[in-house]
C-alpha positions in Angstrom: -15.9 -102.2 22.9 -14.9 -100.4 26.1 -15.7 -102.1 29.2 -17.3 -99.7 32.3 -14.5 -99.1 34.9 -15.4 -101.2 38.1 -15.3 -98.1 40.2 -17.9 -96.8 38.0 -20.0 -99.5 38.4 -19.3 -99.1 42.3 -20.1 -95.6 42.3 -23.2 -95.6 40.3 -24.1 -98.3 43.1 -23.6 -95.6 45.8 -25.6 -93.0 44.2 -28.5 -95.2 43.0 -28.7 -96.0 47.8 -28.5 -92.4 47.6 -31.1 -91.5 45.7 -33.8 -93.5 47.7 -32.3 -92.7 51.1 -32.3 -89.0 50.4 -35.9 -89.1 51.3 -36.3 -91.3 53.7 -34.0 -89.8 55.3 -35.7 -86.4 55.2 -39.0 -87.7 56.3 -37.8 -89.4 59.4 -35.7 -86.9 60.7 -39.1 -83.8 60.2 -41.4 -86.2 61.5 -39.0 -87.7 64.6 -37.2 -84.6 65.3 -39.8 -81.5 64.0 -43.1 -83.6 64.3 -44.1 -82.8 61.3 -47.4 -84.4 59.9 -46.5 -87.3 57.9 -48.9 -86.4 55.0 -47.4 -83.4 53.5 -44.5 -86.1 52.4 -46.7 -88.4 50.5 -48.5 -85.1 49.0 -45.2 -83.4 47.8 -44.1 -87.1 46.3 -47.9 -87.0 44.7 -47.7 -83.8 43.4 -44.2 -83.8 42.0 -45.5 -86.8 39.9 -48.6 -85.5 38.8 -47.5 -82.4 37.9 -44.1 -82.8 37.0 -43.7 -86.6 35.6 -47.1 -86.7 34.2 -48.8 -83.0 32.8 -45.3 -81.4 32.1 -44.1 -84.3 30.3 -47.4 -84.3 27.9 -47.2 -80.8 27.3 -43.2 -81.3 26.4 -44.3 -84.6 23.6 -46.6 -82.1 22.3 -44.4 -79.1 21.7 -41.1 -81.4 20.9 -43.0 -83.0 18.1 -44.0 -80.1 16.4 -41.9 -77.8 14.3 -41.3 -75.4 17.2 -40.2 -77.8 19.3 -37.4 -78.9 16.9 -36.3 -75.0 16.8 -36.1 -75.0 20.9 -34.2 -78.0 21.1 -31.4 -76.9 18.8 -31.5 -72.9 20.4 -30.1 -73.2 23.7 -31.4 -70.0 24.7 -34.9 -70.5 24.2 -34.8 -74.3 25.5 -33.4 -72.9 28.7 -36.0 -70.7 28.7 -38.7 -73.1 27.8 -37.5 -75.5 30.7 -36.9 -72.9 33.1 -40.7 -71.6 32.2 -42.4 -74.8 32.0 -40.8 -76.2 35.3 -41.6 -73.4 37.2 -45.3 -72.9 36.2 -45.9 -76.6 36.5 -44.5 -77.1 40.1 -45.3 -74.1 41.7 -48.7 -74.3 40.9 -48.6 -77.7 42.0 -47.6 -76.7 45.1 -50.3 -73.7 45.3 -53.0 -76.4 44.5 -51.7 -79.1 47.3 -51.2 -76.1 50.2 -54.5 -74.2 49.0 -56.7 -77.8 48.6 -55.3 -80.9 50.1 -53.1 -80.1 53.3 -55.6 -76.9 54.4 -55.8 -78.6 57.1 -52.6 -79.1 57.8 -51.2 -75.6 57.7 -51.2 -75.2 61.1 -48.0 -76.3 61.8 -45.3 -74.4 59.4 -42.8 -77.0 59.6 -45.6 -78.9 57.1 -43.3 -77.0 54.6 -40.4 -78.4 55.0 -42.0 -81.7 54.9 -44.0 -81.2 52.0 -40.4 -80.2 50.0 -39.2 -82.9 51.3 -41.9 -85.3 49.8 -41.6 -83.1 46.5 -38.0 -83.1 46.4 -37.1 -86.6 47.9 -39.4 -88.1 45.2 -37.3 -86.0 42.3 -34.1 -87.8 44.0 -35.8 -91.3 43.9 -37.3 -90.7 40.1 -33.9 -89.0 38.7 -30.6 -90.1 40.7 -32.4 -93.9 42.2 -34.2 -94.8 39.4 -31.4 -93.1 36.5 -28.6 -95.4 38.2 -30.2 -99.0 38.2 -30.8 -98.3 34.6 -26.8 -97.2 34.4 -26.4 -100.1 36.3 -27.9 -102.4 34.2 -26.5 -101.1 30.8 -23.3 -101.7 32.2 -23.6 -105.2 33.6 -24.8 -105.8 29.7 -21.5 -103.3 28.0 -19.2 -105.6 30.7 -20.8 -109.0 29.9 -20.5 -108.3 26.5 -24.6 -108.9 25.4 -24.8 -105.4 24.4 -23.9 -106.0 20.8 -26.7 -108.3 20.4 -29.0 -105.3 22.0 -27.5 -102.8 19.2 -28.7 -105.3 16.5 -32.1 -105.0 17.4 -32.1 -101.1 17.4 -32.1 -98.2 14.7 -32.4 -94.2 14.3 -32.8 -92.7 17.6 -33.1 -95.2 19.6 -29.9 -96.7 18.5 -28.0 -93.4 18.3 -29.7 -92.8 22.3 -27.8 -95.9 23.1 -24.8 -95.6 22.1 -24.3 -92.2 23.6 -25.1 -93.9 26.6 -22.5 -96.5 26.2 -19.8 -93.7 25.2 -20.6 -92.4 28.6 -20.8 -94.8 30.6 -17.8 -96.6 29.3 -15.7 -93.1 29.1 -16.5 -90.8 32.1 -14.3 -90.7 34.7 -16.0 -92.8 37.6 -16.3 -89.9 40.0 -18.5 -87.9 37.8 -21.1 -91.1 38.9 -20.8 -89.5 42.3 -21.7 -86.2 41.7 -25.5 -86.8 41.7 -25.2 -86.8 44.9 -24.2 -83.6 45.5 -26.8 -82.4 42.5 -29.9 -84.1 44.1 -28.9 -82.6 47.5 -28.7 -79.1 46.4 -32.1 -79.7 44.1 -34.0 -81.1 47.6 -32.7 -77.9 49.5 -34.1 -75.8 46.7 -37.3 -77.7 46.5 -38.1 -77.3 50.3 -37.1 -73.5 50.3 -39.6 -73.5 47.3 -42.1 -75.0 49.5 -41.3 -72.6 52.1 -42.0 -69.5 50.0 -45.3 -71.0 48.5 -46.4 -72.2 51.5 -46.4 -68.7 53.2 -47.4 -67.1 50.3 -50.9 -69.2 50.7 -50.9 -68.4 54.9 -49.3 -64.6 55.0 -47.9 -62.8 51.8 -49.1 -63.4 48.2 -46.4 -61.8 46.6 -44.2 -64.8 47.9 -45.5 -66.9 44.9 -44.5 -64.7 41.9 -40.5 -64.8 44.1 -41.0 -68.9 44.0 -42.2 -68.8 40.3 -39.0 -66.5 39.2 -36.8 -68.3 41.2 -37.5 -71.5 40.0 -37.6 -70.0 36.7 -33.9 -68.6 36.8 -32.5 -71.5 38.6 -33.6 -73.9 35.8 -32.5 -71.9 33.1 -28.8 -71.7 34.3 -28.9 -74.9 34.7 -29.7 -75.6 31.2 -27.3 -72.9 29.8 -24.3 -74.2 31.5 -25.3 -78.1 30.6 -26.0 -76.4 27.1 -22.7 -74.7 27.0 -21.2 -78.2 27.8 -19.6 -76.3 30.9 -17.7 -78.9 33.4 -19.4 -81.2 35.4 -18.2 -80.0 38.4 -18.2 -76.4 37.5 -22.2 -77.0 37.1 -22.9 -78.3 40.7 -20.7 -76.0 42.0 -22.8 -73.0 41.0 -25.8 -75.4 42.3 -24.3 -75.4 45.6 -24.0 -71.7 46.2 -27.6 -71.4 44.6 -29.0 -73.9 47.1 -27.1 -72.1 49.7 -28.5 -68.5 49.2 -31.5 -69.6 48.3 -31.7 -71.5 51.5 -31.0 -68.9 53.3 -33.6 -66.3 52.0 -36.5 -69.4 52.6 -34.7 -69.4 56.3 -35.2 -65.6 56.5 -38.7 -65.8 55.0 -39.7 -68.7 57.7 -38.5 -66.9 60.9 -40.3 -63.5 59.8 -43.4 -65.2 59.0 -42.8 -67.7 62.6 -42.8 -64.2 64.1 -45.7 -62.4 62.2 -48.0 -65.2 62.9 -47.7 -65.5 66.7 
């Protein structure tokens, strides 16, 4: 069997610090140099793992082990659009719920936004670059050790075949694809705190602000999921993630200053 290039292993490393320092990172810097409340974090890491890690994922065991299910998974069209839906409706209105019910009190100060993405999207980072590379991590100590076969043994149907795609690429990638997580959980915190942004103002100043954070969400997802689907480049994929996490950051930047302005 293939052993896991050291640099790999190295990389996977890097991205795994990453993942938990993204948000750490974030909350110091809103609280020292913004003086944000230090709630809205904890709240956004709450409510992405209620809503998100918990209720979405029942909802997805449910439809994926039913007859539908099985025909989204193999259409990439309508599993893009199931993701992209489900995503979107589950978030959002977590974020309507936590702006609207738990931090009423704290929307006073606007920059409880930012924070609150923060929270939401430095969790996300933790849970799916942090958490996704120790595992990595340990499967290849285990593929480079050489205990792995004895693992395999032990394993059939999907499970086994779950693992050994694993292995394949982990053992196979080229090590700098390990690094581009990065870059992918950085664009997906900017777009969850200019999510925030719009939801957050769309409780305080302009409804309509919601159904923009529900579409956007919405379409953001689902191109995701076609161009994964499509088995379009790694690269090519974070690279459109990056100019959507730019523009979108923008229009929240836009949407901010005009509602800074409207509420003086």
């Amino acid at each position: 069997m293939n052993r896991v290039p050291f640099l790999s292993i190295i990389f996977m490393g890097i991205s795994a610090f990453a993942g938990f320092l993204i948000p750490i990172v974030l909350c110091i810097y809103f609280r020292k140099k913004k003086r944000a409340d230090i709630p809205p974090f904890f709240v956004g890491c709450f409510i992405f793992l209620l809503f998100s890690m918990i209720l979405e994922t029942l909802i997805h065991r449910v439809v994926f082990s039913s007859a539908v299910g099985t025909g989204i998974r193999n259409n990439v069209i309508l599993y893009a659009i199931y993701g992209g839906l489900m995503a979107a409706v589950f978030e959002e209105f977590g974020r309507l719920f936590a702006f609207n019910i738990i931090l009423k009190k704290y929307r006073d100060k606007n920059i409880n936004a930012l924070m609150y993405g923060a929270g939401h999207g430095g969790f996300e980072a933790a849970a799916v670059l942090g958490f996704t590379m120790i595992s990595n991590l340990m499967l290849a100590m285990m593929i480079n050790s050489g205990r792995i076969e004895s693992l395999l043994g032990t394993l059939s149907g999907g499970t086994l075949t779950q693992f050994q795609t694993s292995i394949s690429i982990l053992t196979l990638s080229s090590p700098y694809i390990f690094l581009l997580g990065i870059v992918e959980r950085i664009c997906a915190v900017a777009i969850q705190i200019s999510l925030s942004v719009l939801v957050w103002f769309s409780v305080k100043s302009n409804k309509s602000l919601f159904v923009t954070a529900l579409l956007i969400h919405f379409i953001v997802d689902a191109i995701t999921v076609i161009l994964a689907g499509i088995h379009m480049p790694a690269v090519i994929i974070e690279a459109a993630l990056v100019i959507i996490a730019t523009v979108l950051a923008v229009f929240a930047g836009k949407v901010y200053r005009k509602n800074m302005v409207n509420l003086m």
